[in-house]
N, CA, C and O atoms as CSV, one atom per row, in Angstrom:
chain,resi,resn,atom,element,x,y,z
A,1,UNK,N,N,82.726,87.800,14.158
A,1,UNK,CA,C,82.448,88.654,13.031
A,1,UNK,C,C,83.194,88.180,11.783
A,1,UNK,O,O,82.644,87.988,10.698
A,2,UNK,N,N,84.423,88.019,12.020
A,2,UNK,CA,C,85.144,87.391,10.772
A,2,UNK,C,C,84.507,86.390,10.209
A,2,UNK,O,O,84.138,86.398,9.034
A,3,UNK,N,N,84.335,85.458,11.011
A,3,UNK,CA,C,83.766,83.544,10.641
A,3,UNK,C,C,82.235,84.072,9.725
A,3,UNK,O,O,81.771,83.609,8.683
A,4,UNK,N,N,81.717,85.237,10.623
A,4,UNK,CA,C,80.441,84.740,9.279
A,4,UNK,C,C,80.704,85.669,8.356
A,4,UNK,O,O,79.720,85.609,7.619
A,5,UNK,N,N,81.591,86.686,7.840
A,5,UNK,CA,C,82.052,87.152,6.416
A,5,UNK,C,C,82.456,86.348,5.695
A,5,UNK,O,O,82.020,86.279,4.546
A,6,UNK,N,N,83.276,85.624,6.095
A,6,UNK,CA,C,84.219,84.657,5.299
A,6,UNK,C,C,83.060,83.182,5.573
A,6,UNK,O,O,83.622,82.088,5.632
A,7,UNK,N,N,82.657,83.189,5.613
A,7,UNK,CA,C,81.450,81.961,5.303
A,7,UNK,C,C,81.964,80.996,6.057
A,7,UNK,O,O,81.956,80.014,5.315
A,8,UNK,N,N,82.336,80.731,6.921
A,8,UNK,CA,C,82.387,79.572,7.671
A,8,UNK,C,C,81.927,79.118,8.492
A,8,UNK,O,O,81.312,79.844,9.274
A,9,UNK,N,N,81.994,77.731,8.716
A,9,UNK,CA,C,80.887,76.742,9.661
A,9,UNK,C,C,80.989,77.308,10.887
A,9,UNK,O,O,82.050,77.427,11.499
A,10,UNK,N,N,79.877,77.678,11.285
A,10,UNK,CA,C,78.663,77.163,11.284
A,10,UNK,C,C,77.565,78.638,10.637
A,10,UNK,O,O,76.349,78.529,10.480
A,11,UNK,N,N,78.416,80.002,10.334
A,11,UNK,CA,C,77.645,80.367,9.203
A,11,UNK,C,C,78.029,80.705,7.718
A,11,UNK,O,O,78.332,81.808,7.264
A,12,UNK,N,N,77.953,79.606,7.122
A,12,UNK,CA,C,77.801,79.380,5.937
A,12,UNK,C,C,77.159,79.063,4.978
A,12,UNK,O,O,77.405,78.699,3.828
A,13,UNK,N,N,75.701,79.363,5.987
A,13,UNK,CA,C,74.330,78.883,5.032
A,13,UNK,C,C,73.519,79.857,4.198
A,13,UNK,O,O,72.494,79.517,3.607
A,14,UNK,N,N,74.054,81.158,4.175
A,14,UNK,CA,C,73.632,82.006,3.710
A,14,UNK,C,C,74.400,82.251,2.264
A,14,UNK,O,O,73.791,82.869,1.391
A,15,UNK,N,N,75.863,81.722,1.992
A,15,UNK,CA,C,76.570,81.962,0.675
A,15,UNK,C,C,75.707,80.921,-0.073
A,15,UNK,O,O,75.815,81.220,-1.262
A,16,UNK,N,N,74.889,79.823,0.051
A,16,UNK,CA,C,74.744,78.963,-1.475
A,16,UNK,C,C,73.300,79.742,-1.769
A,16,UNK,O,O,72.963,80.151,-2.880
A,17,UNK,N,N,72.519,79.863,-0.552
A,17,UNK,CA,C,71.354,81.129,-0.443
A,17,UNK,C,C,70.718,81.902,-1.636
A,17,UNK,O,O,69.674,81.857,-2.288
A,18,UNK,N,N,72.437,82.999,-1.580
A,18,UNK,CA,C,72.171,83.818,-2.076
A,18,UNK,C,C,72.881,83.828,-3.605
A,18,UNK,O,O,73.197,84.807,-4.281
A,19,UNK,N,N,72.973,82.874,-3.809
A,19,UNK,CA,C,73.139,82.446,-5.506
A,19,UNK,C,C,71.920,82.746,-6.218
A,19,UNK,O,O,71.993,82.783,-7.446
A,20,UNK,N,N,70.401,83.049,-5.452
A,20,UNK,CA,C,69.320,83.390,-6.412
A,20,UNK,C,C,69.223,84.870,-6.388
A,20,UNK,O,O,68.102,85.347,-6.563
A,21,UNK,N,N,70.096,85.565,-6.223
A,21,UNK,CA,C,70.371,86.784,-6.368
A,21,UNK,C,C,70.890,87.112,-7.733
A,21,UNK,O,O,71.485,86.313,-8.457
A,22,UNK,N,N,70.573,88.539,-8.064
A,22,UNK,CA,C,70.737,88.810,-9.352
A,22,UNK,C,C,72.396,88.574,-9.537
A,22,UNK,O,O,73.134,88.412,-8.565
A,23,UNK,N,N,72.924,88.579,-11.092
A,23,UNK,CA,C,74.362,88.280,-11.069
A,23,UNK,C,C,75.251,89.451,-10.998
A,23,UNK,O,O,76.219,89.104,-10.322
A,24,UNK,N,N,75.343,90.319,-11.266
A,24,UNK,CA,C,75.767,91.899,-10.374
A,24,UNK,C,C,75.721,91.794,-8.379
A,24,UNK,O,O,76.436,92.243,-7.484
A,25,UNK,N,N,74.766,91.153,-8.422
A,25,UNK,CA,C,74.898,90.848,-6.594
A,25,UNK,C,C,75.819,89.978,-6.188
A,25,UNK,O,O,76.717,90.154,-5.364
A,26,UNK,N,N,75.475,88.763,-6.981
A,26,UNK,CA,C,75.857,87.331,-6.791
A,26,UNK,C,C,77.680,87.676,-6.779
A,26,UNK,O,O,78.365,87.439,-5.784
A,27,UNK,N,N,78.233,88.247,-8.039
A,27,UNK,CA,C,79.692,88.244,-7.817
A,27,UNK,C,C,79.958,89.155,-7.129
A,27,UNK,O,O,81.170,89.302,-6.969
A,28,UNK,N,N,79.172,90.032,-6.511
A,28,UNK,CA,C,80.087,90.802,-5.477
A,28,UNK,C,C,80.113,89.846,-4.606
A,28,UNK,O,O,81.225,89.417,-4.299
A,29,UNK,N,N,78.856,89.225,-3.943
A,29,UNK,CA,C,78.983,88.968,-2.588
A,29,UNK,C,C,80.042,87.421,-3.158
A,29,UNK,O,O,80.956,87.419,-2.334
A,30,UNK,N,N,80.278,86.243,-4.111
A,30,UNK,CA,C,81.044,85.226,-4.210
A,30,UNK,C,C,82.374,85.186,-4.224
A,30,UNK,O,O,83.055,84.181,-4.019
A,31,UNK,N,N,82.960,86.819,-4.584
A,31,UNK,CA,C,84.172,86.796,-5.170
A,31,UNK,C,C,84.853,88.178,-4.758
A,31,UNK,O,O,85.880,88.455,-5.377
A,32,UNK,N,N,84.408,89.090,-3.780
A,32,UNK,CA,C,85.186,90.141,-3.525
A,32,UNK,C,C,84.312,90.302,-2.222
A,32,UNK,O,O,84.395,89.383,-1.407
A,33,UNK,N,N,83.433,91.430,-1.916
A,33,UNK,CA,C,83.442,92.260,-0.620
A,33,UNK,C,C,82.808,90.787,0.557
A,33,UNK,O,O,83.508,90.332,1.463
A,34,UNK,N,N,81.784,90.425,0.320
A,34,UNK,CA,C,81.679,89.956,1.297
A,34,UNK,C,C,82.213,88.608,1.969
A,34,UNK,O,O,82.381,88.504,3.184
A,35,UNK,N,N,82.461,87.591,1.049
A,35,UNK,CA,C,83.205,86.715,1.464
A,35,UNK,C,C,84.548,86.927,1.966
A,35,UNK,O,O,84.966,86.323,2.953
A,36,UNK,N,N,85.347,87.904,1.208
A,36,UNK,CA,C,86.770,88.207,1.310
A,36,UNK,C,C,87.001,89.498,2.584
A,36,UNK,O,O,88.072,90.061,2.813
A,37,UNK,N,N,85.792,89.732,3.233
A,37,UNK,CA,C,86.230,90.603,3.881
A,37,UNK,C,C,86.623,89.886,5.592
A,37,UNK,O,O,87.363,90.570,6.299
A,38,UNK,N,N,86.250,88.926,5.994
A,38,UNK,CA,C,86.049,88.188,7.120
A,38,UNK,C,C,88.053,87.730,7.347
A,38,UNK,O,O,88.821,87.756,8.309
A,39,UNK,N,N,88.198,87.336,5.791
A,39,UNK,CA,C,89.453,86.962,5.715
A,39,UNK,C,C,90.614,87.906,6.015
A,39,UNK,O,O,91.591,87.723,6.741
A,40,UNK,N,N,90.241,89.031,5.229
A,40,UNK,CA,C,91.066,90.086,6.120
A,40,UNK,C,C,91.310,90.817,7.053
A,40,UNK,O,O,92.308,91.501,7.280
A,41,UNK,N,N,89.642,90.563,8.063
A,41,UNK,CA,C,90.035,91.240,9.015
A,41,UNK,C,C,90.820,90.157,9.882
A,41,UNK,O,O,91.707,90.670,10.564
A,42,UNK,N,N,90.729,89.147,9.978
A,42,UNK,CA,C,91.628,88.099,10.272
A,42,UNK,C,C,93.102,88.626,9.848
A,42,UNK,O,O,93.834,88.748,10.830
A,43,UNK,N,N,93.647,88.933,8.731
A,43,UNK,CA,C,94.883,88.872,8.689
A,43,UNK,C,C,95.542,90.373,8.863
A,43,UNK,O,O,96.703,90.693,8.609
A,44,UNK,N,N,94.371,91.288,9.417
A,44,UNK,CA,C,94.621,92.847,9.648
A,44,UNK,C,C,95.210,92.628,11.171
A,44,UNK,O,O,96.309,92.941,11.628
A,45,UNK,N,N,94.166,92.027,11.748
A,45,UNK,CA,C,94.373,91.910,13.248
A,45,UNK,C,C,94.474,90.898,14.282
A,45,UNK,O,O,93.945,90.640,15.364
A,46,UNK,N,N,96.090,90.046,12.888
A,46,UNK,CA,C,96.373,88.931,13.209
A,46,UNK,C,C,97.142,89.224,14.802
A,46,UNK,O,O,96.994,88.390,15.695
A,47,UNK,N,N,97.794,90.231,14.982
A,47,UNK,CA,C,98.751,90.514,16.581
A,47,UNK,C,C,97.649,90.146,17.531
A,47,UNK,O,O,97.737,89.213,18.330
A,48,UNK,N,N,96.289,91.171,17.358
A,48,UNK,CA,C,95.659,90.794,18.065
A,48,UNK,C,C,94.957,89.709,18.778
A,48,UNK,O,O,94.620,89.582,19.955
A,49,UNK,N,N,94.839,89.005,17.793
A,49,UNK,CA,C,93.387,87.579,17.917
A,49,UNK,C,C,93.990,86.034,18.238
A,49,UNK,O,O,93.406,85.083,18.758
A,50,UNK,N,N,95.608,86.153,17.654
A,50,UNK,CA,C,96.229,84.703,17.395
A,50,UNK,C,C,97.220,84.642,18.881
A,50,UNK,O,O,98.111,85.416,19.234
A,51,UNK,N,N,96.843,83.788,19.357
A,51,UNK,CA,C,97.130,82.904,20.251
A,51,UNK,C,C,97.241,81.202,20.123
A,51,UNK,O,O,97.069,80.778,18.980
A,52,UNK,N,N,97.497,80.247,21.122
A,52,UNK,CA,C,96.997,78.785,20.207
A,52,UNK,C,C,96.117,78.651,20.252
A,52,UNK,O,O,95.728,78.459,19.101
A,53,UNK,N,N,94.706,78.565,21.456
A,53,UNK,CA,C,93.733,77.827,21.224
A,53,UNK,C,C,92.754,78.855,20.142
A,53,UNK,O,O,91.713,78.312,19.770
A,54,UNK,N,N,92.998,80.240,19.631
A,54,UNK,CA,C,92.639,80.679,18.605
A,54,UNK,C,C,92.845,80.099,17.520
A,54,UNK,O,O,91.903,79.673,16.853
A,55,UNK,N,N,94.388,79.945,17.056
A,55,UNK,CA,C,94.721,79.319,15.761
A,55,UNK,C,C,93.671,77.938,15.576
A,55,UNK,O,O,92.996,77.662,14.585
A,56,UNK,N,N,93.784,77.140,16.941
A,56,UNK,CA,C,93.094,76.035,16.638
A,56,UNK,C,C,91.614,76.026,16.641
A,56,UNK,O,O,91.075,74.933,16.469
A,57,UNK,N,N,90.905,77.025,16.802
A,57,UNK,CA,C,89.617,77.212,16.197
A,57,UNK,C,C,89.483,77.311,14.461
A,57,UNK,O,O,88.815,76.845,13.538
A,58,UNK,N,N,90.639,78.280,14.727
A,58,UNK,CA,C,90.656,78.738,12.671
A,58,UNK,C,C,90.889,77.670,11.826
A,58,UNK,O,O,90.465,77.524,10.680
A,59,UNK,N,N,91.758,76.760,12.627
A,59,UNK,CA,C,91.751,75.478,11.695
A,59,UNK,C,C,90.726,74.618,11.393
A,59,UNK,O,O,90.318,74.106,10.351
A,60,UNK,N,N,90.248,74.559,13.107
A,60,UNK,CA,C,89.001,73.418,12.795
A,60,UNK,C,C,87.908,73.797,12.170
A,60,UNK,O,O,87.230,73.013,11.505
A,61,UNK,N,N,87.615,75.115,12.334
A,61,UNK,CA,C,86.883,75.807,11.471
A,61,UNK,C,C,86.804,75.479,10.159
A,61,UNK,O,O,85.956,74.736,9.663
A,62,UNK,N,N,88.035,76.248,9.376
A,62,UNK,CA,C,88.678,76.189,7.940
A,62,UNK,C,C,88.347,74.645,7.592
A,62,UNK,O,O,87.700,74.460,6.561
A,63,UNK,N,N,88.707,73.588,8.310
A,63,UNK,CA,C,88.438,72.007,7.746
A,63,UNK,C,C,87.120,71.939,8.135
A,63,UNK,O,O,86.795,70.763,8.299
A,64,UNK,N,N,86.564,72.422,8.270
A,64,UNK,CA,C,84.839,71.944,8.447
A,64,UNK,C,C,84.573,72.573,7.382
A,64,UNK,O,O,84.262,71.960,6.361
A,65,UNK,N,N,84.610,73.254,7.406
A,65,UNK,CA,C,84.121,74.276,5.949
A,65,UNK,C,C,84.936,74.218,4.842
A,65,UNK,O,O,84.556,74.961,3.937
A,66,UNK,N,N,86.000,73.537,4.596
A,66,UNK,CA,C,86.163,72.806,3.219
A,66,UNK,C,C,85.867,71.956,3.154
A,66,UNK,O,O,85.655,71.726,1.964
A,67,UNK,N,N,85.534,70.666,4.084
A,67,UNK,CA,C,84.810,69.518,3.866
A,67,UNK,C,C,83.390,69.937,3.398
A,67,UNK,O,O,82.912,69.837,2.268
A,68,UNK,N,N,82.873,70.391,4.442
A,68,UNK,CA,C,81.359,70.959,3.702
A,68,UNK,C,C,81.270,71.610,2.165
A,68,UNK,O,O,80.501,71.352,1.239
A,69,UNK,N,N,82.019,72.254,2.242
A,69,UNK,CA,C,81.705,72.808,0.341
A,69,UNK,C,C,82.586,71.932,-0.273
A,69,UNK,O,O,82.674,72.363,-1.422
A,70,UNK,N,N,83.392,70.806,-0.155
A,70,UNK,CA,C,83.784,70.024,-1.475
A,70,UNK,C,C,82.753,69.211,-1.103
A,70,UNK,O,O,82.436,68.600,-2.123
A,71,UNK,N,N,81.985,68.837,-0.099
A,71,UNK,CA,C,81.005,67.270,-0.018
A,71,UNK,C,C,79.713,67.833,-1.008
A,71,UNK,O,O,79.322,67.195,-1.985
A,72,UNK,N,N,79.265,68.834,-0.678
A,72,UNK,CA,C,78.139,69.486,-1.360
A,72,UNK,C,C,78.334,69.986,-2.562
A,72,UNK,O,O,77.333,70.396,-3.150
A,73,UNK,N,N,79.428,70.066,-3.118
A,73,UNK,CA,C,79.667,70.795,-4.287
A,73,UNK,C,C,79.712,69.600,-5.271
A,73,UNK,O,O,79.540,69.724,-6.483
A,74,UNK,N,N,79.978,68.339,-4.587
A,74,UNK,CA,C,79.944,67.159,-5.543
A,74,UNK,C,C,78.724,66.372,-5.423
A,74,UNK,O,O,78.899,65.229,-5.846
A,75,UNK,N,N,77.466,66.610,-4.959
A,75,UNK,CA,C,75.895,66.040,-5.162
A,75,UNK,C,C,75.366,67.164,-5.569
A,75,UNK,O,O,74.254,66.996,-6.071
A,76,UNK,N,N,75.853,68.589,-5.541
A,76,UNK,CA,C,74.675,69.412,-6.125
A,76,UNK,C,C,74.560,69.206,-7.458
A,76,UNK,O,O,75.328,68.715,-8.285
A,77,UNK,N,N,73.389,69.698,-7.533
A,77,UNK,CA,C,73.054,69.748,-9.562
A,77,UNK,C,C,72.977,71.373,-10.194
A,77,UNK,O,O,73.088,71.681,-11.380
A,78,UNK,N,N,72.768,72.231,-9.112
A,78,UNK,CA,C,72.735,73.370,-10.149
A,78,UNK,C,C,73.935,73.746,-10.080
A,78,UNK,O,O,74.560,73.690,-9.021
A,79,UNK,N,N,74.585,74.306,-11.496
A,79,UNK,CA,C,75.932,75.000,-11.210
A,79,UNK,C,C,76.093,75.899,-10.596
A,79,UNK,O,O,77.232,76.024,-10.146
A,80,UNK,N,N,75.240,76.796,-10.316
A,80,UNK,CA,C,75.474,77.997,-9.972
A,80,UNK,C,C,75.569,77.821,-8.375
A,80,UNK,O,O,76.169,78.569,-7.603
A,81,UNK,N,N,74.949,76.832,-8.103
A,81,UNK,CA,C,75.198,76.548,-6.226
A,81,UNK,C,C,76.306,75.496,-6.291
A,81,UNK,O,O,76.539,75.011,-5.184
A,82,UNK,N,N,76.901,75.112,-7.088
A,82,UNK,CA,C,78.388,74.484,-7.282
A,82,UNK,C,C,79.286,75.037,-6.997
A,82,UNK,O,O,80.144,74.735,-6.168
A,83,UNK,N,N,79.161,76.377,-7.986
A,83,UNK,CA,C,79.768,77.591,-7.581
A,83,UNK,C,C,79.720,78.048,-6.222
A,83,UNK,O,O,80.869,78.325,-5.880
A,84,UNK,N,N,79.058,78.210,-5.474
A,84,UNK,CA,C,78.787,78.616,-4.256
A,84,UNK,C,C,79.430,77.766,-2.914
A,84,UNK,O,O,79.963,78.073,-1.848
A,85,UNK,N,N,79.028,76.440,-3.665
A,85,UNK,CA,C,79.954,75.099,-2.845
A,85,UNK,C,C,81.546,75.589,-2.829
A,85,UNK,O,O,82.252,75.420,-1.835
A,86,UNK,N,N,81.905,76.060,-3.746
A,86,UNK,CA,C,83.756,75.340,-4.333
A,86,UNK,C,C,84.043,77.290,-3.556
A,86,UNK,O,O,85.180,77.707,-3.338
A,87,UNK,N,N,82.834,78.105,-3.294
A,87,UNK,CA,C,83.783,79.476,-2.616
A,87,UNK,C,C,83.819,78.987,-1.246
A,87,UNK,O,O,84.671,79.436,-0.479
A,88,UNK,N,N,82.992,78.126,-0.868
A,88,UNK,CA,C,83.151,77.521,0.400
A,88,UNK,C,C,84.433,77.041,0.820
A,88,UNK,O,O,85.016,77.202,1.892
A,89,UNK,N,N,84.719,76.513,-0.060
A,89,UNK,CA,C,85.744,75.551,-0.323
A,89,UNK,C,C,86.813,76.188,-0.258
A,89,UNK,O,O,87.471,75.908,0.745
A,90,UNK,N,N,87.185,76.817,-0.818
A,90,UNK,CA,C,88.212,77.833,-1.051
A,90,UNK,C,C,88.159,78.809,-0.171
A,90,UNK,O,O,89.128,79.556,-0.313
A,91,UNK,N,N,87.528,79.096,0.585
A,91,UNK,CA,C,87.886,80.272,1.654
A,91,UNK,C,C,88.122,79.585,3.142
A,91,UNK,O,O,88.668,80.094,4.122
A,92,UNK,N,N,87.447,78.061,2.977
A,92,UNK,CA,C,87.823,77.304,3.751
A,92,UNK,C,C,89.228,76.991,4.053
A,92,UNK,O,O,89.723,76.795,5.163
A,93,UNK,N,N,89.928,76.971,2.637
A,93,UNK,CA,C,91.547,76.740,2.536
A,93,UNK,C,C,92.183,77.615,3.028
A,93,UNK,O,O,93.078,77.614,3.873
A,94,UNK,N,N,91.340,78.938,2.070
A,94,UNK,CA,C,92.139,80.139,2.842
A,94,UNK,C,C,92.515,80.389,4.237
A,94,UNK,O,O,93.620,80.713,4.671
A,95,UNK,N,N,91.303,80.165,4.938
A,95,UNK,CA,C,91.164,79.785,6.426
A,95,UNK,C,C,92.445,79.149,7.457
A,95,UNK,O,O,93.032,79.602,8.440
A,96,UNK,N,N,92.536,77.842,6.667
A,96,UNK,CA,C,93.375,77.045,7.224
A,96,UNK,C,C,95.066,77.475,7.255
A,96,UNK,O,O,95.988,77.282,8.049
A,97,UNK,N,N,94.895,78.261,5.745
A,97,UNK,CA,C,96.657,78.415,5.772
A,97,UNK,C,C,96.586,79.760,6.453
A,97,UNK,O,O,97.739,80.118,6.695
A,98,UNK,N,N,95.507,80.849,6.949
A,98,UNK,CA,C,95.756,81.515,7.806
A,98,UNK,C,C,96.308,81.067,8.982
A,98,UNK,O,O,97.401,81.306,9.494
A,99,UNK,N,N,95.148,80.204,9.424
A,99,UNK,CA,C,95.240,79.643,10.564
A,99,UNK,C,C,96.969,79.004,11.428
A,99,UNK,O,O,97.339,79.049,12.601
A,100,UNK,N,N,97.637,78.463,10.163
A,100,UNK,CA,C,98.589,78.003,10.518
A,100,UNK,C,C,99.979,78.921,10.254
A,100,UNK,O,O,101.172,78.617,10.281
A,101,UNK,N,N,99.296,80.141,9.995
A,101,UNK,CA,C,100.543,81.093,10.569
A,101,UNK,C,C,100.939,82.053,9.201
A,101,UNK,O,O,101.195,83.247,9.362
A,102,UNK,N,N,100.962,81.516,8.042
A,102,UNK,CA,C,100.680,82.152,6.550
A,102,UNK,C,C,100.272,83.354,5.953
A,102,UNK,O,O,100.361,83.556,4.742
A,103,UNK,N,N,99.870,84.081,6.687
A,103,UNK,CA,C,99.390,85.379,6.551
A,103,UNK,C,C,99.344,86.007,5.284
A,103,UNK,O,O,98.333,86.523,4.808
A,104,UNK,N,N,100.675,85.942,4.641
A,104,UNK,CA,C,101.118,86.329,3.603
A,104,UNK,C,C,100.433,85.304,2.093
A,104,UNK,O,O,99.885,85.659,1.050
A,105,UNK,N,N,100.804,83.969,2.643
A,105,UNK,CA,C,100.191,83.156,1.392
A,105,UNK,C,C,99.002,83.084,1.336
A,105,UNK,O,O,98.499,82.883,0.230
A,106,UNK,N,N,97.866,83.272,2.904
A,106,UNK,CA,C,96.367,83.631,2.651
A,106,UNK,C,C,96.129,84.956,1.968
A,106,UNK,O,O,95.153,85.110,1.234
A,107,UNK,N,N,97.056,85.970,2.211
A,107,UNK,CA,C,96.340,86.982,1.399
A,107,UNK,C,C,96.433,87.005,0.162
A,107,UNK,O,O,95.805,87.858,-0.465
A,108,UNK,N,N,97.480,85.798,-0.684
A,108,UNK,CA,C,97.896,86.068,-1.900
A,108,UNK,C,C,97.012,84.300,-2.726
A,108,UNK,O,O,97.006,83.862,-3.876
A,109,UNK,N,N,96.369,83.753,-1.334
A,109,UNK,CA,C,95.237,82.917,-1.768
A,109,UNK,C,C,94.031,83.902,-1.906
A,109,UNK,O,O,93.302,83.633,-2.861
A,110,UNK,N,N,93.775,84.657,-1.385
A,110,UNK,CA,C,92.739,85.679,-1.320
A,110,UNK,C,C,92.138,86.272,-2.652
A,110,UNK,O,O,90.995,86.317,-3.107
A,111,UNK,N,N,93.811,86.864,-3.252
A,111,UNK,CA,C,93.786,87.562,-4.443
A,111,UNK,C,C,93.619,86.672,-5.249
A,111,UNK,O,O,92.673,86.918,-5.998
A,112,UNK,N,N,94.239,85.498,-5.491
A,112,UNK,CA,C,93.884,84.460,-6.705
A,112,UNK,C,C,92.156,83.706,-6.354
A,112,UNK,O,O,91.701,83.073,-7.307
A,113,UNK,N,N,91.602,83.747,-5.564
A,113,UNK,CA,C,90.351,83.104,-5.679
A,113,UNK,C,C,89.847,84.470,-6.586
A,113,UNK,O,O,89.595,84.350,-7.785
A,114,UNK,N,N,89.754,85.526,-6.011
A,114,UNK,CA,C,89.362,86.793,-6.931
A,114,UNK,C,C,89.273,86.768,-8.272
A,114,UNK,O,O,88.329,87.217,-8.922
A,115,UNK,N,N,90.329,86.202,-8.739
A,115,UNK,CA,C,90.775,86.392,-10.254
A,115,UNK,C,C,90.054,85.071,-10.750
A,115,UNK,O,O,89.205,85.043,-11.641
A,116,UNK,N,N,90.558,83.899,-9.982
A,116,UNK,CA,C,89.390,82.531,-10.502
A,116,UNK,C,C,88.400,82.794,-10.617
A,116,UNK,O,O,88.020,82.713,-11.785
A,117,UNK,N,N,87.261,83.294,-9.518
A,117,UNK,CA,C,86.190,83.555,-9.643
A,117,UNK,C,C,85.631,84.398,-10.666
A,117,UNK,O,O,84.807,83.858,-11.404
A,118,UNK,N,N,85.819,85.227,-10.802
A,118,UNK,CA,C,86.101,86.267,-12.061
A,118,UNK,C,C,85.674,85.510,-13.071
A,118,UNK,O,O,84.493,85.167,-13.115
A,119,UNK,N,N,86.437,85.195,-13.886
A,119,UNK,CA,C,87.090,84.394,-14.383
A,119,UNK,C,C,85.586,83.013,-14.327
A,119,UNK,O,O,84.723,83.110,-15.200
A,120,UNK,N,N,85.492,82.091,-13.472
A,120,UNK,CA,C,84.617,81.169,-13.642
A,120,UNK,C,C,83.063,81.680,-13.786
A,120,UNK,O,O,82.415,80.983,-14.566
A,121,UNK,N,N,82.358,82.741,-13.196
A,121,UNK,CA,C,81.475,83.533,-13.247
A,121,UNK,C,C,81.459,83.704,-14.547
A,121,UNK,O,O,80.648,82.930,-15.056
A,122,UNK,N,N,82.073,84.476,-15.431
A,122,UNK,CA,C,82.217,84.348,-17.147
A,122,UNK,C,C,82.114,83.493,-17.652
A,122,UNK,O,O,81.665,83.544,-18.797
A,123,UNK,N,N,82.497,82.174,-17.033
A,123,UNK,CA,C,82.089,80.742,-17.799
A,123,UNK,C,C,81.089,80.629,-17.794
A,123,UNK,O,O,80.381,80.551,-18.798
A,124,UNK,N,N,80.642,80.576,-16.369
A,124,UNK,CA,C,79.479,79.782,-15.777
A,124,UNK,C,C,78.252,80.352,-16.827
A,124,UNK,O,O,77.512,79.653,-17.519
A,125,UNK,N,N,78.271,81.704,-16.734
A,125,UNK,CA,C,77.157,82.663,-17.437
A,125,UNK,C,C,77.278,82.206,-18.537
A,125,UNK,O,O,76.202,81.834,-19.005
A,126,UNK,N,N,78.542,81.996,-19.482
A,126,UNK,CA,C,78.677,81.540,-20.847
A,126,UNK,C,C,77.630,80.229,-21.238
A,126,UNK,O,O,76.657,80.198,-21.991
A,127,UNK,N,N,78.075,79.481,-20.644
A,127,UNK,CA,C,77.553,77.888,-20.555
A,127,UNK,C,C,75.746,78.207,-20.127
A,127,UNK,O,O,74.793,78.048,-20.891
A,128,UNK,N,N,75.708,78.627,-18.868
A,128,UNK,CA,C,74.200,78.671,-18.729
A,128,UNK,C,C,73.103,79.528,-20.267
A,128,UNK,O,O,71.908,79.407,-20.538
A,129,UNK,N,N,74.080,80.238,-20.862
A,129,UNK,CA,C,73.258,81.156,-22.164
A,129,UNK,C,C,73.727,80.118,-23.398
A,129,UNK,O,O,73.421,80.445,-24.544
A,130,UNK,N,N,74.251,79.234,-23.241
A,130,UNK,CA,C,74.592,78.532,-24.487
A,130,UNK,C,C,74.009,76.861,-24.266
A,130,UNK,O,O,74.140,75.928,-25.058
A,131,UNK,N,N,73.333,76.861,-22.911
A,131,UNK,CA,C,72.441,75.733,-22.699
A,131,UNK,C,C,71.130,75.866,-22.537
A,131,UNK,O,O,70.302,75.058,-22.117
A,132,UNK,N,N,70.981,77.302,-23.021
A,132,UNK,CA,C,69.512,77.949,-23.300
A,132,UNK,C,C,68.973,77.516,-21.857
A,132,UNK,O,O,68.270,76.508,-21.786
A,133,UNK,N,N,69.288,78.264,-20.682
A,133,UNK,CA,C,68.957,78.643,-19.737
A,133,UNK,C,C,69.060,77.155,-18.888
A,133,UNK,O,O,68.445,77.009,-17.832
A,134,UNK,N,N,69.640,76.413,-19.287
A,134,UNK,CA,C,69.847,75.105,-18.516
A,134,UNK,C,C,70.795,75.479,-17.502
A,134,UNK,O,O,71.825,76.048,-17.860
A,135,UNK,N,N,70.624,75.278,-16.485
A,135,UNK,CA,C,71.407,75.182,-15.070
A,135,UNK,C,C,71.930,74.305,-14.458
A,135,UNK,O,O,72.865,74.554,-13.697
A,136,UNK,N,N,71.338,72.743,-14.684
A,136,UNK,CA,C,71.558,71.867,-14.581
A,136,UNK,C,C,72.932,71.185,-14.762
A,136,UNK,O,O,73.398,71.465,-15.866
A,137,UNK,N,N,73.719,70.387,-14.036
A,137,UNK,CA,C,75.103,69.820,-14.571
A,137,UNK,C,C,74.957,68.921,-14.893
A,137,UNK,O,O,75.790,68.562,-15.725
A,138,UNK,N,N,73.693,67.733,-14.477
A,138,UNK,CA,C,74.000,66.609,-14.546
A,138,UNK,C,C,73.215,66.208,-15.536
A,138,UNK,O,O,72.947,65.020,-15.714
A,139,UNK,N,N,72.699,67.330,-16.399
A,139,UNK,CA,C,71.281,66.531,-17.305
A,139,UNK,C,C,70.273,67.130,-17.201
A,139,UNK,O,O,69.251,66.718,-17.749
């Protein structure tokens, strides 16, 4: 249940997806409830779940799924599924420094993707209305 909130491999095919969702949808689900919720139930009911060969799922996990959203985030062309790549990416990290015992610095990676995202979503929208609906990064 956690792995597919928090978007990770092997379900993570539904976060670049749903980037054609309206943008009121799009930042909830990129940047608060649904990505971020997988992560915490992980670090709610860390007594419970963490053992080693657990931790070492969360890791291999977490590195599959930041490899996957930095590999894809650097051939895509639309920004807005760039965007979608780099939350991969980043919850992937988050993942990992759970994984390795961090609890505290994943939840306070948690809160700063929040505020980035935020934050880049305002760009992104900026740039796409000031390239007269261009989406495109590369041209």
């Amino acid at each position: 249940m956690a792995f597919t909130k928090s978007a990770q491999i092997p379900f993570s095919g539904w976060l670049p997806k749903a980037i054609r969702a309206p943008t009121p949808t799009r930042a909830l689900v990129h940047s608060s409830t649904l990505v971020t919720a997988g992560l915490v139930l992980i670090i709610v009911y860390r007594e419970l779940i963490f053992n080693s060969f657990t931790m070492l799922l969360i890791l291999i996990a977490g590195f599959l799924t930041i490899t996957y959203g930095s590999v894809f985030a650097l051939v895509e062309n639309s920004v807005k599924r760039t965007v979608a790549y780099s939350t991969l990416s980043q919850m992937g990290l988050s993942i990992i420094v759970v994984g390795l015992g961090s609890h505290y610095v994943g939840l306070v990676s948690l809160i700063s993707h929040g505020l980035a995202k935020s934050l880049l979503f305002i760009q992104v929208g900026y740039l796409i209305h000031r390239g007269v609906n261009q989406q495109g990064v590369r041209g």
